[in-house]
C-alpha positions in Angstrom: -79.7 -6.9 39.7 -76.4 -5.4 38.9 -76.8 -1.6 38.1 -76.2 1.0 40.8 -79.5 1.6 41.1 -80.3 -1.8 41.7 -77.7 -2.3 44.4 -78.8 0.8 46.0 -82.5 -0.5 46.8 -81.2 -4.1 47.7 -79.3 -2.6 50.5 -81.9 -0.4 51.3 -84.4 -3.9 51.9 -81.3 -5.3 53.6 -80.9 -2.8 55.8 -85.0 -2.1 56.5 -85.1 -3.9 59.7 -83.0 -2.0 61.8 -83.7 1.5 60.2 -87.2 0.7 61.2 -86.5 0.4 64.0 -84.6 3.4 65.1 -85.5 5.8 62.5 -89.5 4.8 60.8 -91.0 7.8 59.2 -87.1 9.8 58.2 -85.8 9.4 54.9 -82.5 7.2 54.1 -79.7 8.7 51.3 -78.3 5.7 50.1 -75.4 5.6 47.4 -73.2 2.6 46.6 -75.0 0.2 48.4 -73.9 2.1 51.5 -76.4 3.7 54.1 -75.3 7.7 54.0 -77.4 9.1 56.1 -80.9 9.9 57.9 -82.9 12.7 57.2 -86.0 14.1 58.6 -87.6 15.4 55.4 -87.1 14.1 51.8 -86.3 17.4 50.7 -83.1 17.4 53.1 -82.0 14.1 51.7 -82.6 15.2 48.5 -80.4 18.3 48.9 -77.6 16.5 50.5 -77.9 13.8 47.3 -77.3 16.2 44.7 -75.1 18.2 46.9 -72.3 15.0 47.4 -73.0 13.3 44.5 -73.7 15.6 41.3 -75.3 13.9 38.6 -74.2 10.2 39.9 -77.5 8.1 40.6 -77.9 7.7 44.5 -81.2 6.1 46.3 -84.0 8.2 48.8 -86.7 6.5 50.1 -88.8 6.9 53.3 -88.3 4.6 56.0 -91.2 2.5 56.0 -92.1 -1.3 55.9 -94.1 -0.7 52.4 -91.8 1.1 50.9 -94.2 4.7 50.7 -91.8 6.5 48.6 -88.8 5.6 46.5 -86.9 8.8 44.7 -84.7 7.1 41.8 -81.8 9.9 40.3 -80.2 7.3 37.9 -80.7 8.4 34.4 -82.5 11.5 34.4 -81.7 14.4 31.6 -81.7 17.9 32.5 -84.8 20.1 31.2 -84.8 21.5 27.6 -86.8 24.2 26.5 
């Protein structure tokens, strides 16, 4: 588990517990292995992802004990038609 990527949803299960409990149902921006910040809708954390960090991969998931959503930005190719 070395890739960014990787990193980014081990901090994420280390840091579950406590965003549980302050924050269950937002959506957590994670990049680095460092919590970024809180957000009330994924779209918002979304935005503020490709806003700071370009193309560079960076973690989104909902706050919740079964992991409901994980948004993964590492490796994805722009649209060709």
């Amino acid at each position: 588990m070395g890739t960014a990527l990787a990193l980014d949803v081990k901090a994420y299960r280390r840091l579950l517990p406590g965003l549980l409990s302050e924050h269950r149902g937002k959506f957590v921006l994670i990049r680095a292995a460092d919590q970024i910040q809180i957000f009330d809708t994924r779209d918002e954390a979304l935005a503020e992802g490709y806003k700071r960090f370009k193309r560079e991969p960076f973690f989104v998931s909902e706050i919740e004990p079964l992991e409901a959503l994980v948004e993964v930005t590492h490796g994805l190719e722009p649209c060709r038609t």
